[in-house]
C-alpha positions, 0 to 999 in steps of 0.5 A, a space after each residue: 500500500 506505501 508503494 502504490 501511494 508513492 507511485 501516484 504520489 510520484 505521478 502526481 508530481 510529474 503531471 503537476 510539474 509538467 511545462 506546458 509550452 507554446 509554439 510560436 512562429 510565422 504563418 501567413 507568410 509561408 506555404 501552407 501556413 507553415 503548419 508543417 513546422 508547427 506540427 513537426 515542432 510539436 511532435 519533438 515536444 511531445 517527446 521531449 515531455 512537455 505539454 504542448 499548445 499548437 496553434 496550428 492545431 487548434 487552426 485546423 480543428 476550427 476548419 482550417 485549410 491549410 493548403 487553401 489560406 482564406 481567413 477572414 478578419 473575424 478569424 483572424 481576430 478570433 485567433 488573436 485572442 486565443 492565442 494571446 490567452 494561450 500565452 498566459 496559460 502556458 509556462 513557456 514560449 518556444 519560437 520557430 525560425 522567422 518568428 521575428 518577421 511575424 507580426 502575430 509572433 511579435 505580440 506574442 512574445 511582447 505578451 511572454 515578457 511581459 509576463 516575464 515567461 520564458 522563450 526558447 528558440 526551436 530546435 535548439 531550445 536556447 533560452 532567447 536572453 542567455 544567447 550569445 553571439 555564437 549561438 545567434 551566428 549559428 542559429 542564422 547561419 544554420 536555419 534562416 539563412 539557409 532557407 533564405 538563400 541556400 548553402 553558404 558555398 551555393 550563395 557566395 559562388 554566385 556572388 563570386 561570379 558577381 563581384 569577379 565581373 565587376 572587379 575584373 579578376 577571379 574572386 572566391 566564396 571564401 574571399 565573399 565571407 571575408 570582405 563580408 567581414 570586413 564590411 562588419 569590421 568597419 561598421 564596427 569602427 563608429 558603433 562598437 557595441 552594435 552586437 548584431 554588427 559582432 553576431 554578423 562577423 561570427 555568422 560569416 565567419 562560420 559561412 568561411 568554415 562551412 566554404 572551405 569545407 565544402 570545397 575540400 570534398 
């Protein structure tokens, strides 16, 4: 009878400490509304433990289509205020890549602040306050950038064939990624305490690494 009662006992502290998490990321910009990465997100959530609120699950439950995007003001509304009272019932925010560039995703984590609740960017689960300049480098070099503009050795090849006809000489990726750095070096000479200008030279930096990798196959 003790074991029983310390086995729920135990279940019981394991529900009640459970984190409830919040996925919060862009939509309307994305092809099916980027629902496909709210609900990979999830899943890995789910595994990891948490509880999880998905709004593009509970988008899809009120009808939703995904692949044919209509929403109305009045949904959108709807939506705004539920997924604001989201915020406040949940422990935590987790933020896809790109959250940044939604607006809903902006007033969301303003609310999390505000209510001073944590926020962890996806996959990494890096607590947004405690990233550092690396951790950003890496985060922009490995997910955005790459969605945006493909593989550093992929982009900096064609801005080499670029900068090569405009120079009149031959000119590598790897010497894109160092006058990229070189660009930030300067700006750096007026603004020394502009940390994106610092994050910028760390991201080219590793985009030189990821080059010369590339390069060495």
């Amino acid at each position: 009878m003790g074991s029983d009662f310390r086995l729920r006992h135990q279940s019981l502290l394991t529900i009640t400490h459970m984190t409830t998490v919040y996925i919060c990321g862009p939509m309307r910009s994305h092809p099916n509304l980027n629902h496909p990465a709210f609900f990979e997100a999830e899943e890995t959530l789910l595994k990891a433990g948490h509880k999880v609120i998905n709004p593009a699950r509970m988008d899809q439950e009120l009808g939703l289509n995904p692949h044919n995007s209509q929403m109305d003001s009045k949904f959108i509304e709807d939506c705004a205020r539920r997924d604001i009272d989201a915020v406040f019932e949940c422990d935590e925010l987790v933020l896809l890549p790109k959250w940044e560039k939604s607006k809903g995703a902006r007033a969301e984590v303003a609310v999390a602040q505000w209510l001073e609740k944590p926020l962890r960017l996806y996959p990494s689960m890096v607590r947004l306050d405690k990233e550092d300049v690396c951790d950003i480098a890496k985060r922009l070099t490995s997910y955005d950038r790459q969605t945006d503009y493909g593989s550093p050795i992929e982009d900096f090849t064609k801005q080499a064939k670029m900068w090569g006809a405009i120079l009149g000489t031959n000119v590598t990726p790897q010497q894109i990624a160092m006058c990229m750095i070189a660009v930030k070096l300067s700006r750096l000479t007026n603004s020394p305490r502009h940390r994106d200008s610092v994050a910028d030279i760390c991201g080219y930096a590793r985009c030189l690494d990821l080059c010369n990798q590339a390069t060495s196959l």
